[in-house]
Structures are given as C-alpha cells and as structure tokens.
N, C-alpha and C positions, 0 to 999 in steps of 0.2 A: 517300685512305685506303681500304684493302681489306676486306673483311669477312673475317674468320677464323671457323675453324667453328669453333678451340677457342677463342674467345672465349665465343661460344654455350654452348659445354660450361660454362665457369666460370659463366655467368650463372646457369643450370638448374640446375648444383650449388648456389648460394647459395641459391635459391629454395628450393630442395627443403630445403638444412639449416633454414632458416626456418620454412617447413613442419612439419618434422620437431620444431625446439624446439616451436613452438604445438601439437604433437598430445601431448607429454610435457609441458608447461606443465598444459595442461588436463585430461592423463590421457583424451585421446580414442579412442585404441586400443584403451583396454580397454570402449569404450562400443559399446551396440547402434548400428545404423545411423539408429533413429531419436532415438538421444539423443546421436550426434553433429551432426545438422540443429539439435536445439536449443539444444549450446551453441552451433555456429557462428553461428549465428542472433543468438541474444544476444549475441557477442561483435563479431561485425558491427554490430549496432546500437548496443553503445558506441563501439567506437569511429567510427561515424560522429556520432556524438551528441558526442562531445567534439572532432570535427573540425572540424563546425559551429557548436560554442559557440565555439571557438578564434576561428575567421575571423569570427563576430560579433563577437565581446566583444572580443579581442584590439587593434580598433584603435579602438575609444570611451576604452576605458581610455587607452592613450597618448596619442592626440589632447587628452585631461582632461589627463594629467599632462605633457605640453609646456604645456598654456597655463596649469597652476599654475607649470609652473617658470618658465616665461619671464615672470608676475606677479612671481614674486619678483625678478626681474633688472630691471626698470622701478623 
C-alpha cells in the first residue's frame, strides 16, 4: 500500500472542517485570544472528564448487568 499525498490532503480537510464546526459551535472567532484559551481549556477538560468516567463506569456497569442477567437465566 502506497501513501498518497491526496489522501493527506482529505485527512487535513476533515480536521480543519472539525475545527472549524467547534470554533462556530462555541462562537470562538469572535473571542479575544485569551478567552479562547478558556473555553478550549474547559471544553478539553470536559471532555476528557467524560472520557474518563466513560472507561471507568462503562465496564462495572455491564460486568453488574451480565451477572444479573445471567442470575436470571440459572
């Protein structure tokens, strides 16, 4: 398999449209430069905060609800 540069090209475009929604989601272009640092700031922190709860909680809970299902089937 070859590396294409205009694969590269799509990828950069995707990023940048993504980019570009989260800077109009938040209304960040029209912010000074230090009150973009604080929503990115905050927005970074949620969502690593719910990244983290995700991969804690996410498998206690299933793990529970397999060994209630699987009570009910005994």
């Amino acid at each position: 398999m070859t590396f294409q540069p205009t694969s590269m090209k799509r990828v950069k475009a995707f990023f940048y449209r993504i980019y570009m929604a989260y800077l109009f989601i938040f209304c960040c272009i029209d912010l000074e430069p230090w009150e973009q640092v604080v929503i990115h700031t905050f927005s970074t922190t949620v969502v690593t905060m719910v990244a983290f709860t995700a991969y804690v909680f996410i498998p206690i809970h299933l793990r529970l609800a397999f060994q209630f299902f699987l009570q009910l089937l005994k």
